[in-house]
Wavefront OBJ file of the C-alpha trace (Angstrom):
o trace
v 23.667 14.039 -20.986
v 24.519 10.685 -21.508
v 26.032 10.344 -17.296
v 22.563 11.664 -16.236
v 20.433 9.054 -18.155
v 22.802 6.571 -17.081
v 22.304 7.759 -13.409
v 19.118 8.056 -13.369
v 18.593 4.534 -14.816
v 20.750 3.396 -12.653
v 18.534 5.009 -10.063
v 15.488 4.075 -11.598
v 16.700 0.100 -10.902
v 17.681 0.511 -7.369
v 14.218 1.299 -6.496
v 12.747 -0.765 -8.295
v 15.173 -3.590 -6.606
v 14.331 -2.140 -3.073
v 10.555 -3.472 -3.510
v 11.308 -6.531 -5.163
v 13.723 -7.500 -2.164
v 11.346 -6.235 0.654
v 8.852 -8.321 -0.776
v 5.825 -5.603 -0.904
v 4.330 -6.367 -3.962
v 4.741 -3.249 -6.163
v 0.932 -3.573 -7.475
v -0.184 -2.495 -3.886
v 1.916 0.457 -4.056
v 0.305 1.212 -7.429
v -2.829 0.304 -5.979
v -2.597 3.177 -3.385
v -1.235 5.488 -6.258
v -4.184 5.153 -7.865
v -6.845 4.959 -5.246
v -7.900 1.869 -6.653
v -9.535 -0.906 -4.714
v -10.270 -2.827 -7.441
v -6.007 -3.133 -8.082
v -5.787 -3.796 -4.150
v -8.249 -6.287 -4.628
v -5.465 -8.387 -6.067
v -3.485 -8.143 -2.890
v -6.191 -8.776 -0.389
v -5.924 -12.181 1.718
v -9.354 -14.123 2.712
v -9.597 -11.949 5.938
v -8.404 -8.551 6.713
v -8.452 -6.118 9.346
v -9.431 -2.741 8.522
v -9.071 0.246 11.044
v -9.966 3.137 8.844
v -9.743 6.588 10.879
v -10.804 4.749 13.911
v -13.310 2.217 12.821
v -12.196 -1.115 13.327
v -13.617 -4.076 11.596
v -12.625 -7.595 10.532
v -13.671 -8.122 6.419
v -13.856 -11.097 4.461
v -12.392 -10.023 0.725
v -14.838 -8.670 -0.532
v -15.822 -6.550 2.794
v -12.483 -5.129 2.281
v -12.466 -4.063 -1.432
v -16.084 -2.036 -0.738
v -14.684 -0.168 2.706
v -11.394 0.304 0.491
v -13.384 1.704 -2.153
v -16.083 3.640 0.072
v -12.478 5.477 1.422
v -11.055 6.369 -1.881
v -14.360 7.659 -3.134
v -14.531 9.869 0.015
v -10.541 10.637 -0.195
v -9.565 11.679 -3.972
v -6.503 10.465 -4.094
v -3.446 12.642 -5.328
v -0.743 11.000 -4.616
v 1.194 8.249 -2.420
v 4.527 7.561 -1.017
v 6.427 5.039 0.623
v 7.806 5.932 3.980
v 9.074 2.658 5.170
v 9.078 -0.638 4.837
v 10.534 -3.991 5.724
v 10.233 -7.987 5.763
v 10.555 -10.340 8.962
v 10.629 -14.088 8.228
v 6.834 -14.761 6.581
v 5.270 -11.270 6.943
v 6.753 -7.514 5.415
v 5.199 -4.202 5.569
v 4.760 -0.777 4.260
v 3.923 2.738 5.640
v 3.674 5.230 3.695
v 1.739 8.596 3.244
v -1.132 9.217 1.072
v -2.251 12.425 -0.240
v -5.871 12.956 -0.723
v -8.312 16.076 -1.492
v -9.490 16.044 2.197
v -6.020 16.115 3.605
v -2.987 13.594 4.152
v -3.117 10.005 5.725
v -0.487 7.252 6.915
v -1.162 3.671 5.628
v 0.281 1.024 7.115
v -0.393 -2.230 5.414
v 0.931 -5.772 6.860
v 1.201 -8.872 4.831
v 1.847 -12.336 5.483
v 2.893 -15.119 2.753
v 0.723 -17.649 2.002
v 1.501 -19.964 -0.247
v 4.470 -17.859 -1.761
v 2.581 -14.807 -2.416
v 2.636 -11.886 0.022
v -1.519 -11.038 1.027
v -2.922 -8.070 2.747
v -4.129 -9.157 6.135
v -3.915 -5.775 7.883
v -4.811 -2.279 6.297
v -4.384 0.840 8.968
v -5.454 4.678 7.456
v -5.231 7.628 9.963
v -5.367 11.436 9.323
v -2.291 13.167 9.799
v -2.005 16.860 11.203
v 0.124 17.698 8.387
l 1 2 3 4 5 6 7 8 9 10 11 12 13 14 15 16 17 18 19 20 21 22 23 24 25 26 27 28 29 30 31 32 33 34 35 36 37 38 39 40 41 42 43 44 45 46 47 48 49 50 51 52 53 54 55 56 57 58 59 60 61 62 63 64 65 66 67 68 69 70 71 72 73 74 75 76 77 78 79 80 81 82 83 84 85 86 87 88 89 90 91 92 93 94 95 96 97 98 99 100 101 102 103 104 105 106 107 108 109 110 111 112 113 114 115 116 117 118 119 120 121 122 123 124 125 126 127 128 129 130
């Protein structure tokens, strides 16, 4: 009993360790978890790129948090996971797959640093044929 705590603890850590060192802040993940664009919000730099299932636009903060929230009123959200992701000098990434009532969609959400923080300055949502 006491080797399977340990392991998954252990476990538990090396995730956890994984985002810290790709430098995706973990809130955003949470964020998606929760279909919550208030919590994305957080993430959000001054200007972001949306292209939500084909529509394209380019939204100031605020822009962003209503189209984000418009989605996950439209898309109860179920679940989400983390595919991929990576860092390369000042920007990272993560794709991952969100499960909604209406179906599954890949995210695939680009930062860049600014001023030490890692901001949201691309947010990508397509339907999957899953």
């Amino acid at each position: 009993m006491k080797k399977r705590v340990l392991l998954w603890f252990a476990g538990l850590l090396f995730s956890v360790s994984t985002l810290f060192a790709q430098d995706v802040p973990v809130g955003v993940v949470v964020a998606f978890k929760k279909g919550s664009s208030q919590e994305l919000n957080k993430y959000l730099g001054d200007k972001v790129d949306l292209v939500i299932q084909n529509r394209t636009a380019s939204a100031d903060k605020q822009e962003a948090e209503s189209a984000m929230s418009t989605f996950f009123a439209d898309n109860k959200v179920s679940s989400f996971n983390v595919n991929h992701q990576g860092k390369r000098d000042e920007s990272s990434f993560v794709i991952g797959t969100l499960t909604t009532a209406n179906g599954n969609f890949r995210v695939n959400c680009f930062f860049k640093r600014v001023q030490n923080k890692y901001l949201i300055h691309q947010i990508r949502i397509d339907k999957t044929n899953e």
